[in-house]
N, C-alpha and C positions, 0 to 999 in steps of 0.2 A: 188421757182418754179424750183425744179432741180438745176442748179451747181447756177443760177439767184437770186442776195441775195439784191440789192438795186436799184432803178429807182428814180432817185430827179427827176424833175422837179421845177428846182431852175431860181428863177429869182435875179440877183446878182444887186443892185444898182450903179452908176458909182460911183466912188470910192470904192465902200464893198469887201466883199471877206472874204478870210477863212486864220487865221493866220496858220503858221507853224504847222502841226501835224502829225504824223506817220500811217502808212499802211505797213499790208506786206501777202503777199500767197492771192495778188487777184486781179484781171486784173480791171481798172478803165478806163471806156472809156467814154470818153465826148464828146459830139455832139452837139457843140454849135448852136445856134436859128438863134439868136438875139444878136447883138453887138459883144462883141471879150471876150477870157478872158485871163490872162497871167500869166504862172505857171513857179514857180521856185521851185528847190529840192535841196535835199543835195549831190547830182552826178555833179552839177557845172551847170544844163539843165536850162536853161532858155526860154522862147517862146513863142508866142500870137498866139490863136489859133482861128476865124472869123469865121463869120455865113456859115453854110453849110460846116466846115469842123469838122475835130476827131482829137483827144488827144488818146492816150493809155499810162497807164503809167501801166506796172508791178511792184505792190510792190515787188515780190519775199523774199526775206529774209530781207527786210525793207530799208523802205525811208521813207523820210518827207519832206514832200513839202507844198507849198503854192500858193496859186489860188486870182487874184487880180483880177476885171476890173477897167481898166486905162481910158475907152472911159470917154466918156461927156455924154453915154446914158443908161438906163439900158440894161443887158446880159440878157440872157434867153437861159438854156441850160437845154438838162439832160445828168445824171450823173449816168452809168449803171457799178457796181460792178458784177460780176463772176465771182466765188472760182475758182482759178487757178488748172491747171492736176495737175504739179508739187510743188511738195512745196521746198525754202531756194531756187529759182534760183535767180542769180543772177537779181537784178531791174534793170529799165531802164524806159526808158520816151522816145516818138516819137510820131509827128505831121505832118499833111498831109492834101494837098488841095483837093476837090473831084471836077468832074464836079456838075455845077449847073443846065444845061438843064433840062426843064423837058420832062418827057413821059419813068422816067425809074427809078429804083429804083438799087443804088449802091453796089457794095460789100463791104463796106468800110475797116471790119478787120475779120479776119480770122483766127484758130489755124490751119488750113490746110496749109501744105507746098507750095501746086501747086499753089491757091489762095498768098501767100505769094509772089511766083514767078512773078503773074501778077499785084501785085501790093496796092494787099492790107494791113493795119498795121497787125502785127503779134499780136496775144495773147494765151498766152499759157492756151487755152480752146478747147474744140471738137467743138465749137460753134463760130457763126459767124452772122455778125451785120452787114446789107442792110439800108442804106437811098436815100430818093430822094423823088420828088415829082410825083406823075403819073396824068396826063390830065383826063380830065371829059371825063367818058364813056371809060377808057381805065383799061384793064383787064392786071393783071399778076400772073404770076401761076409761082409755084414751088416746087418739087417733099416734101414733109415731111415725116420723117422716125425717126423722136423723135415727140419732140415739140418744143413752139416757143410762143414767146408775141410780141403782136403790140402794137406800142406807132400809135395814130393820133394826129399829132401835129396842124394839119388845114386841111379843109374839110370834106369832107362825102364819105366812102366808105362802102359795103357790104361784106358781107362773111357768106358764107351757110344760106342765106335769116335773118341774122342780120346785122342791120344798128348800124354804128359804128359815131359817131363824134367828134368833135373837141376836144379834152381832155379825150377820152373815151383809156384805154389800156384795151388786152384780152387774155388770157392766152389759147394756141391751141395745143390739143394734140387729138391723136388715129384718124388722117384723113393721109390718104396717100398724098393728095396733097392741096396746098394752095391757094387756087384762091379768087383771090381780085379785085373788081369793084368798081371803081371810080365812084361815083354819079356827084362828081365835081372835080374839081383841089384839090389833098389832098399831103399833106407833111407827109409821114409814117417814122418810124423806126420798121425793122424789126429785131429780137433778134434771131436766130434760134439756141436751145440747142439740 
């Protein structure tokens, strides 16, 4: 869908994980659930990353790493690939807490400089990744001018008189703007390409 080339929704066992393998020219952003996961590469980056927060690692011109969970319980993440602008930039890997409150949906990463500014992870894409949980009966809108896929990770929310649930992802294009109604308490990831 557009530059959006993978969506796991992986549930890792404690102890499992993915041995060593290579990636390069693609932005990998992980949004962990559930439990923690802890990534190591071949740039020296080591680091656990816990429920409600994001990974980005750009392959760029290649790396290889490796994704454990060390807890005692199973992970549960997903795992959102995006062909990078650039190709052969230099890689890197960076991790970040986000708030948890709910009644708002996050800016988490960003190819946009200004967004970079305020705080969210960089990725070198036009495109930009919102999480968070929105309250029952609460409405958020925002402007679209490409497209864009919804993960609903838990709850029930609406959009343009379809009901969406727990596990349900939606690919959204040719509407000027995005409006989403919480039926209940729902935990979204929004993809915007």
């Amino acid at each position: 869908f557009g530059p959006l080339r993978v969506i796991n929704d992986d549930i890792v066992q404690a102890g499992g994980g993915f041995a060593p393998h290579p990636h390069r020219d693609m932005e990998i952003i992980t949004y962990v659930r559930e439990g923690a996961i802890t990534h190591e590469d071949s740039l020296g980056n080591r680091g656990k990353t816990a429920a409600g927060d994001i990974q980005v690692m750009s392959a760029g011109s290649g790396i290889t790493h490796s994704e454990w969970n060390e807890e005692k319980v199973a992970t549960r993440l997903y795992q959102i690939w995006i062909h990078s602008r650039n190709k052969g930039t230099p890689p890197r890997w960076e991790a970040k807490q986000f708030p948890k409150a709910e009644g708002a949906l996050h800016l988490l990463a960003s190819g946009n400089v200004a967004d970079k500014e305020k705080g969210a992870l960089w990725i070198d894409s036009d495109g930009s990744i919102w999480g968070g949980v929105l309250k029952a009966g609460q409405v958020w809108t925002q402007p679209l001018s490409g497209a864009g896929y919804l993960l609903v990770s838990t709850g029930e929310v609406e959009i343009d008189g379809e009901t969406l649930k727990k596990g349900d992802g939606v690919a959204i294009s040719k509407v000027n703007q995005l409006v989403i109604t919480a039926r209940q308490a729902s935990e979204l990831v929004w993809i915007d390409l």
